[in-house]
N, C-alpha and C positions, 0 to 999 in steps of 0.2 A: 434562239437558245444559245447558239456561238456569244452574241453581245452581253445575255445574262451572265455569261461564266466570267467572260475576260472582266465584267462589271464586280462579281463579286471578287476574283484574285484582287483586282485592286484592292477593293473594300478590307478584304484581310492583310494583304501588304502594308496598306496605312494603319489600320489597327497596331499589328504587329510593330511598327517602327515607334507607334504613338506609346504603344507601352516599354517598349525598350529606352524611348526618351524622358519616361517618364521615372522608370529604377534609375536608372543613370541620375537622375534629379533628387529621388529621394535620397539616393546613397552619399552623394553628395551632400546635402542637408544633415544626414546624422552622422556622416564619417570626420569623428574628432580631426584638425587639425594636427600636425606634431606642435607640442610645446616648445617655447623657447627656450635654448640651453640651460639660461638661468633658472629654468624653474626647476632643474633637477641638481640645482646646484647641493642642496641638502643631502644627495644621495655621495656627492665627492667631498665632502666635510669628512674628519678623522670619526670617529666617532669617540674619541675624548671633548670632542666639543660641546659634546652632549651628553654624555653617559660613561661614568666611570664604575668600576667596581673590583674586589679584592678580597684578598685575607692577607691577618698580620700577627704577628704574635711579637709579647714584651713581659716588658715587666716593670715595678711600682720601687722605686727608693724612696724610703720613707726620708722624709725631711722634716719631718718633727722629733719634738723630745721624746726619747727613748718611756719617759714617765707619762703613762697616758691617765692617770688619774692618781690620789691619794695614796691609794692601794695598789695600783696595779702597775707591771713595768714590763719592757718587753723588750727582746733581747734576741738577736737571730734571725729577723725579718727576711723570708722567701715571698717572692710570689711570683706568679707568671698568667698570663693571660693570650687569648686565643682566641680569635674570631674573624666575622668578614665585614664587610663596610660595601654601600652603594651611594653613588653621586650623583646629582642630576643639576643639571643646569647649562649653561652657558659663555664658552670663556672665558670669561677672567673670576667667575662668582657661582659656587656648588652650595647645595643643601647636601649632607650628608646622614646617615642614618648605619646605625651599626648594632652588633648583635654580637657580645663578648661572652666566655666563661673566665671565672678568673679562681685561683686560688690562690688564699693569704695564710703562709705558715708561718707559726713566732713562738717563745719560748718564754711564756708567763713567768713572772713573780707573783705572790697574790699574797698581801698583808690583812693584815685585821683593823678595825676601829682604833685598836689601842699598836696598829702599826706593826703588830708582831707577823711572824713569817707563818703561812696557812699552806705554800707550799709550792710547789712551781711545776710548770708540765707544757711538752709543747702541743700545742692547741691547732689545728688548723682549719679555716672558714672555708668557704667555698659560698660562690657569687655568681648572677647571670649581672650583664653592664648592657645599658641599652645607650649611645651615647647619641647625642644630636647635635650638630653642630653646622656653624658656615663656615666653608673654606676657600680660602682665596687660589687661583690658580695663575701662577705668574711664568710663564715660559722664557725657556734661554736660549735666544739664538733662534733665528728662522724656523728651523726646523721640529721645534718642539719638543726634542730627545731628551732635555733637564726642563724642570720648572720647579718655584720654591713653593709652598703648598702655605701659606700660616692658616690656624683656622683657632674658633674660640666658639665654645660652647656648654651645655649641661649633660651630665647624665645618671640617668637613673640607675640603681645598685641595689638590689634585693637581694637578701642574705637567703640561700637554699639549703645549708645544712653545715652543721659543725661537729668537727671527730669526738668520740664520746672522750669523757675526761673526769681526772676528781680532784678540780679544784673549780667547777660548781660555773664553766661559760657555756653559756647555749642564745637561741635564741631568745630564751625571756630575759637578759641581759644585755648582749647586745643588741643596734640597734638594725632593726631590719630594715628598712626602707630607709637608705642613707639615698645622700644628693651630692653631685660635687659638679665643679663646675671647674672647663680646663681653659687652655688659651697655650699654643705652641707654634711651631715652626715644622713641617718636614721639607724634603726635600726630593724628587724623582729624578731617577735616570732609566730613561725607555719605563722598562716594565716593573722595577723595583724600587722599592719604595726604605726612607727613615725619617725618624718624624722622631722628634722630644716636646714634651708640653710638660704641663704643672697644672698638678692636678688640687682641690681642695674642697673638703667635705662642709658640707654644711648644716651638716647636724653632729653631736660629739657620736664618738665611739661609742660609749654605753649608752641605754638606755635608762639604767635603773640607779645610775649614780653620776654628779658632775664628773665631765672627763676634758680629754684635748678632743680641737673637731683636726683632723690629720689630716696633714697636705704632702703631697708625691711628689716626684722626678719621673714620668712614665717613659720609657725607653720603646719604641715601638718599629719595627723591622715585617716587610713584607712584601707580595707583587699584587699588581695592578693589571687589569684587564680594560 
């Protein structure tokens, strides 16, 4: 009876050890390694080398003839614009995508067929601006704190409403769905942002009569996240 017992303690002592060698084994087996530094290098990257984003607000000098068609002239040009913008890419090269409101005030002339005077009144549009663009990202200095941005692209410009009036502009005359396409320069320092481009339409101003297609100086001011 004595040699049965001390027979079975062992039998359970190696059991017991045979499975504590055996977790010890599988744990091993599934317990990840740590990765090598470099693989979290992505996590010590700025995150402008990957991902920019902002708001900016400006506005449009017009750089065309004040005479935007036979009839019509314009005199007093306001406008201003407001929106955010996001970047994605890799340093030295961004897709950009934006999301503006703009509003364009002016102070119509409006003649007749036979050129005579029908009346004048200031008019003012309002616009959503969707723009898209590639922008280049050039850093100054080790450290990254300036970089000069040029970018060139297109954007889309839907007309959303214009102040009532009675010398007869609305949407069934001018043109709704205009296109322009830009190509500038800004400039960053840290978190703040200025940018100039030129901008140019590519469809005319009217729809319902030959007109000018109208090209900007877009002045744009903002920060950077």
């Amino acid at each position: 009876m004595k040699n049965r017992i001390i027979i079975t303690l062992l039998l359970l002592a190696t059991a017991a050890s045979a499975f504590a060698t055996g977790r010890d084994t599988l744990r091993r087996t599934f317990t990840l390694s740590p990765l090598p530094e470099s693989s979290f290098a992505i996590q010590n990257q700025e995150l402008d080398d990957y991902l920019q984003y902002g708001f900016h607000l400006g506005t449009d000098l017009s750089v065309s003839t004040r005479q935007l068609s036979d009839y019509d002239k314009l005199e007093n040009l306001l406008s201003g614009t407001f929106g955010f913008f996001v970047r994605g890419g890799y340093r030295y090269i961004f897709g950009e995508l934006g999301f503006n409101y703009m509003f364009y005030k002016g102070y119509y002339e409006v003649k007749s067929l036979e050129l005579k005077p029908l009346g004048a009144e200031t008019v003012e549009s309002r616009y959503l601006q969707i723009p898209l663009k590639v922008v280049g990202y050039l850093p100054v200095g080790q450290k990254k704190i300036c970089a000069f941005m040029p970018h060139v692209g297109i954007m889309y410009q839907p007309l959303i409403h214009v102040t009532k009036n009675d010398i007869n502009y609305g949407k069934h005359n001018l043109t709704k769905h205009q296109f322009l396409y830009q190509a500038g320069l800004g400039f960053r320092a840290k978190f703040f942002n200025v940018e100039v481009a030129w901008k140019k339409a590519i469809k005319p101003f009217y729809s319902d009569r030959e007109s000018i297609k109208q090209s900007y100086v877009n002045i744009m001011v903002g920060f950077q996240f």
